[in-house]
matplotlib code that plots the C-alpha trace (Angstrom):
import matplotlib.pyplot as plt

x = [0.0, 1.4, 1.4, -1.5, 0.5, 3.6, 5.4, 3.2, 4.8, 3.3, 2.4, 2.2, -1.7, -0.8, -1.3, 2.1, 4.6, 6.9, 7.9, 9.9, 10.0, 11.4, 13.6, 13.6, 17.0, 18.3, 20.9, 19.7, 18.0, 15.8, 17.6, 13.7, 11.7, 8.0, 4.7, 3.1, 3.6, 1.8, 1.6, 0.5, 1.2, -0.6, 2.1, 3.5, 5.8, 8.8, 9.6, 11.8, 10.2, 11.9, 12.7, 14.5, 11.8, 10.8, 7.6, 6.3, 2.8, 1.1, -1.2, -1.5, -3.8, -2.8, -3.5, -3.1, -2.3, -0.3, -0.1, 3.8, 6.3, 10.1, 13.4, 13.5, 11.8, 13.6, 13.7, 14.0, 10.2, 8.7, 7.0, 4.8, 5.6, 5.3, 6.1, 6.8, 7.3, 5.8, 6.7]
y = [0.0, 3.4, 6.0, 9.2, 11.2, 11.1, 14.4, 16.8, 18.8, 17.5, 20.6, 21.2, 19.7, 16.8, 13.6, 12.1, 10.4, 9.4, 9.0, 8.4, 6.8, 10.3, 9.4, 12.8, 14.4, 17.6, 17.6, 15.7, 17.8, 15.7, 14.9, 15.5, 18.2, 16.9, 18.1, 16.5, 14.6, 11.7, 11.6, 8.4, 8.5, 11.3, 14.1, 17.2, 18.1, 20.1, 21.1, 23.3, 25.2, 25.5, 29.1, 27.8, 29.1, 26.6, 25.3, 22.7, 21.7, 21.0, 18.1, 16.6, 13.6, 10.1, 9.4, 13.2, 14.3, 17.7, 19.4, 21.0, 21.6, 20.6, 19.9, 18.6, 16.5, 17.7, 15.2, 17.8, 19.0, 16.3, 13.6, 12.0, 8.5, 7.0, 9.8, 9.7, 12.3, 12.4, 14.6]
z = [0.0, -1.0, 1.5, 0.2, 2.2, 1.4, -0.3, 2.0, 5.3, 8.4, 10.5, 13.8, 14.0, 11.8, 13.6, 15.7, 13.3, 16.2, 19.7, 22.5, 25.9, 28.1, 30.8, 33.1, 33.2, 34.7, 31.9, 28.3, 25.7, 23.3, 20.2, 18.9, 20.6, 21.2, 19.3, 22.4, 26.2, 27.1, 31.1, 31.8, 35.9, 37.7, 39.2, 38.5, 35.4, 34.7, 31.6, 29.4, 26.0, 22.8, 23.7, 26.8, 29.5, 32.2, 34.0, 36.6, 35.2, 38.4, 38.9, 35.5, 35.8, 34.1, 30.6, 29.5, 26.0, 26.6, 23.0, 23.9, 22.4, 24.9, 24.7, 28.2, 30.9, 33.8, 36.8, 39.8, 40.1, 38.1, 40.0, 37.1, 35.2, 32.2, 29.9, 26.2, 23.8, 20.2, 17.2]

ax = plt.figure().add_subplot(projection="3d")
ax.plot(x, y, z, "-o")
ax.set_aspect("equal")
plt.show()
């Protein structure tokens, strides 16, 4: 089967085309920044933007689709689990 798609950009609403398992770090940048984070284990998250700013997403529950763009998970202020990164 040939792919229909195939020759057009994917945008930033396209559907996922990858992902990642994200293993929380203080120090590794994605070699892929996310177009989303799946939380899959309730807890807070910290994160660092494209542009470098951070944030601790409080209280994000389990099985949440966060539509973000990172370059980091970082592992001091983030108590949620089974995260993975899509693009």
């Amino acid at each position: 089967m040939s792919e229909k798609f195939l020759g057009l950009s994917a945008g930033l609403d396209s559907p996922y085309e990858g992902g990642f398992a994200i293993t929380k770090s203080d120090a590794t940048v994605f070699a892929q920044p996310t177009r989303g984070v799946w939380v899959g284990g309730a807890g807070d998250l910290a994160v660092t933007y494209l542009d470098g700013t951070t944030d601790i997403l409080q209280s994000v529950p389990a099985g949440t689709m966060l539509r973000i763009r990172v370059k980091q998970v970082l592992s001091t202020g983030t108590t949620a689990t089974k995260i993975s990164g899509l693009y």
